[in-house]
C-alpha beads as a LAMMPS data file, in Angstrom:
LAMMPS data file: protein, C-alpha beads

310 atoms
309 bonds

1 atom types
1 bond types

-500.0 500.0 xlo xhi
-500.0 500.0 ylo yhi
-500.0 500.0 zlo zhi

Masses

1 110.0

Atoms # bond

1 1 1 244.369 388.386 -404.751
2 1 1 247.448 387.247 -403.883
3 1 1 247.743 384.934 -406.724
4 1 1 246.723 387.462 -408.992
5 1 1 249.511 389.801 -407.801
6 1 1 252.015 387.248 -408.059
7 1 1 250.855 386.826 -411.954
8 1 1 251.013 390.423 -412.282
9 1 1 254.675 390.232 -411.008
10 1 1 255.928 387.187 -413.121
11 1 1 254.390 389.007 -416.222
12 1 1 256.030 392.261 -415.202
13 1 1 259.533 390.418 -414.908
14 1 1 258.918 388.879 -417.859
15 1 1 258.698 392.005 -419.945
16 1 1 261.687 393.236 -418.244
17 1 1 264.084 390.154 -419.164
18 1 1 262.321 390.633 -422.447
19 1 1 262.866 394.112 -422.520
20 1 1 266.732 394.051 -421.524
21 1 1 267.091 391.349 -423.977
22 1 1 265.771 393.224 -426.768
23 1 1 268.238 396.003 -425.811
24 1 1 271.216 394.001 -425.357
25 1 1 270.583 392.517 -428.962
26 1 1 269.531 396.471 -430.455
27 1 1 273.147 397.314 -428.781
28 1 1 274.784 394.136 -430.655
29 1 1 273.531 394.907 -433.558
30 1 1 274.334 399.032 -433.575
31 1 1 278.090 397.365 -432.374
32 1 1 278.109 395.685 -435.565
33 1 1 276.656 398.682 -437.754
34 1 1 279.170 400.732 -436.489
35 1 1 282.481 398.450 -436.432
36 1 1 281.509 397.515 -440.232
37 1 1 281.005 401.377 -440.615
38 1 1 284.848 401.608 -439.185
39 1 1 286.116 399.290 -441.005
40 1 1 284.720 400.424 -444.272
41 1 1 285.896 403.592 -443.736
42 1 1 289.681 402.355 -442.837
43 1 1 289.739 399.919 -445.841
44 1 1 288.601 403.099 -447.672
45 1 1 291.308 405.008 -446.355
46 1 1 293.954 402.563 -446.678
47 1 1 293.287 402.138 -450.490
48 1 1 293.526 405.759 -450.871
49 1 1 296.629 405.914 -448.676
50 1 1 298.318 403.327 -450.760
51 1 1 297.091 404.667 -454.280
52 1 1 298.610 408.191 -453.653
53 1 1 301.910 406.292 -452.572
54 1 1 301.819 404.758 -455.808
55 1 1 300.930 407.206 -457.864
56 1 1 304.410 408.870 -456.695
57 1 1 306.270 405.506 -457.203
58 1 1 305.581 405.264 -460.496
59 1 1 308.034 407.510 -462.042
60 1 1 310.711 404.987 -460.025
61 1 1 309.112 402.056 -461.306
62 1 1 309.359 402.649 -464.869
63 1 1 313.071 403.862 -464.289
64 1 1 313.195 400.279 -462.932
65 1 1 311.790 398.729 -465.406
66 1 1 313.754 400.793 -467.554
67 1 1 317.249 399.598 -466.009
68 1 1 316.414 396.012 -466.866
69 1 1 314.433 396.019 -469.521
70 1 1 316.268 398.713 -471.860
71 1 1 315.440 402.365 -472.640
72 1 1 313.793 401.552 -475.960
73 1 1 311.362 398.787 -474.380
74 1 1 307.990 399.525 -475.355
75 1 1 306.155 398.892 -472.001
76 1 1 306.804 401.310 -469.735
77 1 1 306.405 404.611 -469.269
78 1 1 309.100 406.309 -468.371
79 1 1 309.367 409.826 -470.625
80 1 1 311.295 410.371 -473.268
81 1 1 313.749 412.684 -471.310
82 1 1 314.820 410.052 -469.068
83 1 1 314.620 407.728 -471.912
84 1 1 317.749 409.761 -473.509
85 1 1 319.407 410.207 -470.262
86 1 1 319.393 406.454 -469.619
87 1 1 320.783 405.839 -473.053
88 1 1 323.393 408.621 -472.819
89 1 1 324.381 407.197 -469.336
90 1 1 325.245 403.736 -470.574
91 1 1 326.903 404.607 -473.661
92 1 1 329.461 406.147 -470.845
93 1 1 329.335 403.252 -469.071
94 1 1 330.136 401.341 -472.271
95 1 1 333.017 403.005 -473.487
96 1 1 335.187 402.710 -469.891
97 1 1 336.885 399.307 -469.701
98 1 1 336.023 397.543 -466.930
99 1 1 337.270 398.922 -463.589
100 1 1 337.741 402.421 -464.912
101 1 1 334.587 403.957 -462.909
102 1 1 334.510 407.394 -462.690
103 1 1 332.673 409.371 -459.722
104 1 1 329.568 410.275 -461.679
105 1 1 329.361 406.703 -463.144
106 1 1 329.227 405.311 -459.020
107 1 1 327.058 408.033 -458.049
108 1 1 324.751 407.413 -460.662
109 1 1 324.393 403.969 -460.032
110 1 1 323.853 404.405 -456.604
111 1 1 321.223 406.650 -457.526
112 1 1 319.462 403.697 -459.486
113 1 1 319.937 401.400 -456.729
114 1 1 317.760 403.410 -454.123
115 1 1 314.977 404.099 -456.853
116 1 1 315.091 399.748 -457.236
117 1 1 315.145 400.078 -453.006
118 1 1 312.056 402.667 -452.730
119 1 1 309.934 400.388 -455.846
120 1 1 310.995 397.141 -453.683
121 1 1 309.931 398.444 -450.603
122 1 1 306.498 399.415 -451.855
123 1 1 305.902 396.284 -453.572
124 1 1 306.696 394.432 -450.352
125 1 1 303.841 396.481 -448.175
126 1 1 301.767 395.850 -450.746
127 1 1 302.005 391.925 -450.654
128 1 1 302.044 392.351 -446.935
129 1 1 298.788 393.639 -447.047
130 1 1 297.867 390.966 -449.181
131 1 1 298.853 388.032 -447.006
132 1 1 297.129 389.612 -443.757
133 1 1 293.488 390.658 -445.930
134 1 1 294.587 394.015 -445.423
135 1 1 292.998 394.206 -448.818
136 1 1 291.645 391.980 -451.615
137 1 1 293.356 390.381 -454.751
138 1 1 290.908 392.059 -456.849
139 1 1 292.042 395.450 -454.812
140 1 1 295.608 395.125 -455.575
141 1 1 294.544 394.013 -459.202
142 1 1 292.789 396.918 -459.595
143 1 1 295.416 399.791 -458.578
144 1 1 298.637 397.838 -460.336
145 1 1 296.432 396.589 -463.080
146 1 1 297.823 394.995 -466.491
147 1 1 300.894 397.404 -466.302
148 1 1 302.457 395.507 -463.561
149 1 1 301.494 392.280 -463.552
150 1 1 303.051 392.000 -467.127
151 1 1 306.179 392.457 -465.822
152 1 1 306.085 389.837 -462.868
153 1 1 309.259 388.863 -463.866
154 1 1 310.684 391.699 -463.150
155 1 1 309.581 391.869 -459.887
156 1 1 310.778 388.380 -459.593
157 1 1 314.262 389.904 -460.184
158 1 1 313.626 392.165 -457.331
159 1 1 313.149 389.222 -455.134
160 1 1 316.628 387.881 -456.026
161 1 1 314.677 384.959 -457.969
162 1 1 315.990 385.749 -461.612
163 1 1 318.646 387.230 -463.075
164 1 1 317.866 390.015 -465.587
165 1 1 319.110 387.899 -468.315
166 1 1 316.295 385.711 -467.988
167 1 1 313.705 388.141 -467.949
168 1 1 311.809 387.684 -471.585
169 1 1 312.056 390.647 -473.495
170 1 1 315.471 392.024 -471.298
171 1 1 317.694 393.876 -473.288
172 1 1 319.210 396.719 -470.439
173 1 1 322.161 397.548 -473.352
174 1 1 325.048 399.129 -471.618
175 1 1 327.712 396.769 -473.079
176 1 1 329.160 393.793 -470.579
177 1 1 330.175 396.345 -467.220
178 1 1 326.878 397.263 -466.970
179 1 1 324.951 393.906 -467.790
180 1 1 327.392 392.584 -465.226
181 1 1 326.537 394.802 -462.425
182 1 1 322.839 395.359 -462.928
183 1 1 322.010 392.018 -460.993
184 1 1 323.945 394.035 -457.789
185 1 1 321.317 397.062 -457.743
186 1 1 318.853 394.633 -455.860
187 1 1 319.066 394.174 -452.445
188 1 1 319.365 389.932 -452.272
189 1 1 319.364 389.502 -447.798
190 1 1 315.864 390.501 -447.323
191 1 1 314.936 386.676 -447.395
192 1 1 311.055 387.162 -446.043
193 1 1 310.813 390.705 -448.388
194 1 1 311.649 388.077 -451.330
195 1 1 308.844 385.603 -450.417
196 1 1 306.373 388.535 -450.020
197 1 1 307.310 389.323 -453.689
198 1 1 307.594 386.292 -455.283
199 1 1 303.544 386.150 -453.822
200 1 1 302.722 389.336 -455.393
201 1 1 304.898 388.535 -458.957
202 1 1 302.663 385.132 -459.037
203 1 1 299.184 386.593 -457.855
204 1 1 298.888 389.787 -459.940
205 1 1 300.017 387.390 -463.039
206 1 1 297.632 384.664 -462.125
207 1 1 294.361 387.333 -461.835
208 1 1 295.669 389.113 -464.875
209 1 1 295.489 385.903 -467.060
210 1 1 292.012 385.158 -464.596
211 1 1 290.479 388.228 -466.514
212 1 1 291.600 387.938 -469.536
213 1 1 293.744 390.459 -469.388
214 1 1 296.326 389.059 -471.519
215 1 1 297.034 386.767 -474.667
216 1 1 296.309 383.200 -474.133
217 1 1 299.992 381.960 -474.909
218 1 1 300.999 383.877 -471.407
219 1 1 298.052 382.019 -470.203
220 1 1 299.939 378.764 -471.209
221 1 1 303.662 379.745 -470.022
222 1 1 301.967 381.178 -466.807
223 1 1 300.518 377.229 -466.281
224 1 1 304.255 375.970 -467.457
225 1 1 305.679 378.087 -464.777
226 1 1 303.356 377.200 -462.157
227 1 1 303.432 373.347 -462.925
228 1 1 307.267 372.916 -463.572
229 1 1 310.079 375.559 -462.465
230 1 1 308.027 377.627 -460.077
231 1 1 305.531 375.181 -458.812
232 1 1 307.219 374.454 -455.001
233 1 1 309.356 377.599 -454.898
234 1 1 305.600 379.446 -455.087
235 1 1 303.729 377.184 -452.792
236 1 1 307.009 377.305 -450.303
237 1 1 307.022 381.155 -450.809
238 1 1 303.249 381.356 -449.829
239 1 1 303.668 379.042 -446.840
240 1 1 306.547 381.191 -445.330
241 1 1 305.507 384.514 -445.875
242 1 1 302.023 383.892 -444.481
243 1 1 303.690 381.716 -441.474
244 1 1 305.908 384.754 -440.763
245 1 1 302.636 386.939 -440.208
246 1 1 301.708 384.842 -437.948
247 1 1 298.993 382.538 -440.098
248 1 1 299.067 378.880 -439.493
249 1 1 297.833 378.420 -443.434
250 1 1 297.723 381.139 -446.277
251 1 1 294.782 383.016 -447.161
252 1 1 292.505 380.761 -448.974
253 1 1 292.068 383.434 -451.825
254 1 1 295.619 383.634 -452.399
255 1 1 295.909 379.230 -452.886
256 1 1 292.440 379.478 -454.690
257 1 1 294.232 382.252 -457.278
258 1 1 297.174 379.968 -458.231
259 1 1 295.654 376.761 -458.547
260 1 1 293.081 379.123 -460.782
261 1 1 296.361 379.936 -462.471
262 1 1 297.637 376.255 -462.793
263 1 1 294.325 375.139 -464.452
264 1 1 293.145 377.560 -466.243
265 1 1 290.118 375.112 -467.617
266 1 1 288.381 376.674 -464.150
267 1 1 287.835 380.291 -465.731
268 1 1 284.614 378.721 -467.688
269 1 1 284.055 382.105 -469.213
270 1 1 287.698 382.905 -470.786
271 1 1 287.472 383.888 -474.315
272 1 1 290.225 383.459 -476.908
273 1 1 290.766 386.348 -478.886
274 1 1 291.291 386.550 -482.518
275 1 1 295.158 386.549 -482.238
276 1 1 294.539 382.984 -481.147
277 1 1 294.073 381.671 -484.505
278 1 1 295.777 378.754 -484.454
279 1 1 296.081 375.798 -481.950
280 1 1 299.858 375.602 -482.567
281 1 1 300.137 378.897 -481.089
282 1 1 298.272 377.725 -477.855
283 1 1 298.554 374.118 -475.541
284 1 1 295.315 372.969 -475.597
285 1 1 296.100 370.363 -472.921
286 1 1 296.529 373.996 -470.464
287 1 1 292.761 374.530 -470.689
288 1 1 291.122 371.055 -470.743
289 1 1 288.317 370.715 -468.856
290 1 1 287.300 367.626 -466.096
291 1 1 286.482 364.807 -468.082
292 1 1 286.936 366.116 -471.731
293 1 1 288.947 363.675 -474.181
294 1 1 292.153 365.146 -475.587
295 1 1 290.353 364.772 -479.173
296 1 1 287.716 366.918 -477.626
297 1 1 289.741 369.340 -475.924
298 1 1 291.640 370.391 -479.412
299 1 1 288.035 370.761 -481.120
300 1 1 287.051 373.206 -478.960
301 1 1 290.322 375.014 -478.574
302 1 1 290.185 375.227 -482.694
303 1 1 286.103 375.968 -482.872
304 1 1 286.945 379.286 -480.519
305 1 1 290.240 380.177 -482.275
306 1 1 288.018 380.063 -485.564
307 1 1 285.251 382.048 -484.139
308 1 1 287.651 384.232 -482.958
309 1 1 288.392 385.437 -486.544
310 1 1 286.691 388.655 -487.567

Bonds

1 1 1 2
2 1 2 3
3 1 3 4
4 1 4 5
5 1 5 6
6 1 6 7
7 1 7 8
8 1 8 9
9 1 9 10
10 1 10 11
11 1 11 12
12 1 12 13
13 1 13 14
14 1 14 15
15 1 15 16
16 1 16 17
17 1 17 18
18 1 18 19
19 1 19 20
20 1 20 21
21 1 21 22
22 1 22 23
23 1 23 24
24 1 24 25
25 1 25 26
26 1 26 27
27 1 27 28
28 1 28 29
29 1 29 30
30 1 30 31
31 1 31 32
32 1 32 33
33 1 33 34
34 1 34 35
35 1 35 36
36 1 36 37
37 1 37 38
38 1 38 39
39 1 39 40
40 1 40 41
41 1 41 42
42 1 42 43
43 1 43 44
44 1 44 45
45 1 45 46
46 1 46 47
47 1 47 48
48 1 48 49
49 1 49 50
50 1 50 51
51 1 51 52
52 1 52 53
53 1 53 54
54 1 54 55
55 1 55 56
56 1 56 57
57 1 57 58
58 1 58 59
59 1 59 60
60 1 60 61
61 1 61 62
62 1 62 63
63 1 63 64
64 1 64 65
65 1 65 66
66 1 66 67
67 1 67 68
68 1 68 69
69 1 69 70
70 1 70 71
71 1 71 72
72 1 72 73
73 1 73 74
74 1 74 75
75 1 75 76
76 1 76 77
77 1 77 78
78 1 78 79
79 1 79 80
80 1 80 81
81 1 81 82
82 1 82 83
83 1 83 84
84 1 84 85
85 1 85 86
86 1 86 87
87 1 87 88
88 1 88 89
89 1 89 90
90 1 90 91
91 1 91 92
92 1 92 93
93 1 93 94
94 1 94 95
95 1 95 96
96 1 96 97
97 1 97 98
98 1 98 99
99 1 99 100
100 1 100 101
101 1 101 102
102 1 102 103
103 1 103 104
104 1 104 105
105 1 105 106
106 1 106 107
107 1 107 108
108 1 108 109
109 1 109 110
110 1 110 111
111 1 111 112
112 1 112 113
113 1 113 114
114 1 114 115
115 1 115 116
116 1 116 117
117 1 117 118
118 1 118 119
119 1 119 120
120 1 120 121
121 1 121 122
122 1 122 123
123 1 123 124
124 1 124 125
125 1 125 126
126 1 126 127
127 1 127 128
128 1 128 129
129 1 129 130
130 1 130 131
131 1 131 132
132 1 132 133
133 1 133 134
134 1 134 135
135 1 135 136
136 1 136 137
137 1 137 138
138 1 138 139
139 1 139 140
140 1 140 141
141 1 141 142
142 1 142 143
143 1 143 144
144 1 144 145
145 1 145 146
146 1 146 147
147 1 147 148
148 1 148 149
149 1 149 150
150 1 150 151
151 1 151 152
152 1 152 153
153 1 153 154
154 1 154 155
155 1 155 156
156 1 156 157
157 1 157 158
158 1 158 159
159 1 159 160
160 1 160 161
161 1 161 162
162 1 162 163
163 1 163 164
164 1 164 165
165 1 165 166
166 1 166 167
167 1 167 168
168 1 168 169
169 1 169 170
170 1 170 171
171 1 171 172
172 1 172 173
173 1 173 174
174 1 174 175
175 1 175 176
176 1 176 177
177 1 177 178
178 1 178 179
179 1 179 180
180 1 180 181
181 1 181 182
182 1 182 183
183 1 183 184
184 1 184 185
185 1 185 186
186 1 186 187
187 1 187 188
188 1 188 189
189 1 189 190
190 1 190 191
191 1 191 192
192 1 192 193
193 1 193 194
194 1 194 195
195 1 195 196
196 1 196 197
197 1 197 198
198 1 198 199
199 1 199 200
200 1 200 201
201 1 201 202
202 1 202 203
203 1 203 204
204 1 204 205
205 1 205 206
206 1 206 207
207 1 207 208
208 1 208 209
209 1 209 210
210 1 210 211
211 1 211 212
212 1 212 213
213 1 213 214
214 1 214 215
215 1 215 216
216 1 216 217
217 1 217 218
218 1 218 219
219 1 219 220
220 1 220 221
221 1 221 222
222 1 222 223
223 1 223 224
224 1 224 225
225 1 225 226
226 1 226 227
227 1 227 228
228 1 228 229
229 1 229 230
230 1 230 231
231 1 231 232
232 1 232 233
233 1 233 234
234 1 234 235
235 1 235 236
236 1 236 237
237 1 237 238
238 1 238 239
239 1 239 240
240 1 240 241
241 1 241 242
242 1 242 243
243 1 243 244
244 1 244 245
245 1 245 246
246 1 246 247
247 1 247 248
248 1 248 249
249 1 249 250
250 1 250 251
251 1 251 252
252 1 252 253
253 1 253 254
254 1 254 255
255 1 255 256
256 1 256 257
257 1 257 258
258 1 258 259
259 1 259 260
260 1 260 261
261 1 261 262
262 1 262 263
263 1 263 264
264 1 264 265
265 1 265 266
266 1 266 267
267 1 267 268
268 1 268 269
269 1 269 270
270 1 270 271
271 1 271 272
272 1 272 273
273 1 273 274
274 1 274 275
275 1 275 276
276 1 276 277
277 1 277 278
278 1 278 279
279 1 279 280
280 1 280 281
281 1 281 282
282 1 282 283
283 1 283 284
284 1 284 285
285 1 285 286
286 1 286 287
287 1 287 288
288 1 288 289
289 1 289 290
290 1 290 291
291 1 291 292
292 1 292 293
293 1 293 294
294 1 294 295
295 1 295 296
296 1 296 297
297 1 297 298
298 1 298 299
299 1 299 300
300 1 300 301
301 1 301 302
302 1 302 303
303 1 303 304
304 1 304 305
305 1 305 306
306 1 306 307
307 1 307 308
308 1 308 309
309 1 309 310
């Protein structure tokens, strides 16, 4: 009897460590559930925080764009109102020699440097997020989209990086004075905000060319820019900016993107369209793949430009 009860009391402990155990791991697992439930629902509301934020910004951001890049420029969006207004305000500006400013010529440009300020500001929070996994480079991607990351140089400019007249495509107008002064309506001591955008300029361009979202020549200069001028300054950009939040090493999505960007031969499924049709306007060497001959490389490169003609 007595070893019989003791059996019955082992067995009856046992089912009671078993029993707790079970529960502990139920109440893991529910922990889980309902922090990935949380989080969910704060990515969720952090991507509709920041699209409604941007979807105010974006009257300022084609009035930026629109400062550098001319009132006539075909990509951006800026209405034609403000279109006329812009032009109006910098034939002014063009007749006054220089140093004859009036008071509505310094107010308005004041005016255009906070709109630059409020654009800059964004775009900085933005990469922020970005460098911390706030959200995802195919998040970002999808609220800027094609619209922005075209103009990377711009935002390059905004970093202090570039000067507007090396921005492709620049043509502000507004005689000397104000092609003179528009490289002051950026703010140039915000040495980490620069980093943070130089990140975003590179990464937005790099998963726009990723998709296909562009024509293969940018492709090309985009691997030029990453491979020559703007190879360390990126990489040193990346390395600060995600030391400075406190990261030992950048996110590996971020250095994945730009060597993407560098070698575009990695996007196996890229597609040349039929504006590509002819090698001269492309540099084949930019998407060879591992272990394909230079001879072999140009074939291909011509067999999909020819395809590509329809």
């Amino acid at each position: 009897m007595t070893v019989d009860g003791s059996s019955k009391l082992a067995l009856i402990d046992l089912l009671i460590q078993a029993g707790v155990g079970l529960a502990t791991v139920l109440v893991a697992v529910a922990a889980i559930y309902v922090a990935r439930g949380t989080s969910r629902t704060e990515k969720e509301n952090f991507l509709a925080a920041i699209r409604r934020e941007w979807d105010d910004l974006r009257p300022d951001w084609n009035r930026a764009l629109m400062y550098v890049l001319g009132a006539d420029h075909y990509y951006h969006e800026a209405t034609p109102e403000e279109r006329d207004a812009h032009a109006r305000m910098l034939r002014k500006i063009g007749k006054r020699s220089r140093g004859d400013s009036s008071d509505e010529q310094w107010k308005w440009t004041r005016h255009q440097r906070k709109i630059i300020f409020r654009t800059t500001r964004f775009l900085v929070f933005a990469s922020d997020a970005l460098l911390t996994g706030r959200w995802t480079i195919g998040e970002a991607y999808a609220l800027f989209g094609p619209e922005v990351a075209r103009h990377y140089q711009t935002i390059l400019w905004m970093a202090d990086r570039l000067e507007s007249s090396e921005i492709l495509f620049a043509s502000p107008g507004g005689g000397k004075d104000w092609q003179q002064s528009i490289d002051q309506l950026r703010k140039s001591n915000f040495h980490d905000s620069q980093d943070a955008l130089v990140v975003l300029a590179f990464i937005l361009r790099a998963e726009q060319c990723r998709r296909g979202d562009t024509h293969p020549w940018f492709v090309s200069s985009l691997v030029e820019d990453l491979r020559g001028r703007w190879d360390q300054p990126t990489r040193r950009a990346l390395l600060r900016a995600s030391r400075a939040r406190k990261r030992l090493f950048p996110r590996v999505s971020l250095v994945t993107c730009l060597h993407r960007a560098r070698y575009p031969f990695k996007r196996s499924g890229y597609e040349f369209e039929k504006q590509a049709q002819s090698i001269s306007e492309l540099q084949p060497e930019h998407f060879r793949r591992p272990y394909e001959s230079a001879k072999g490389n140009a074939a291909r490169i011509s067999r999909i430009a020819r395809e590509a003609e329809f």
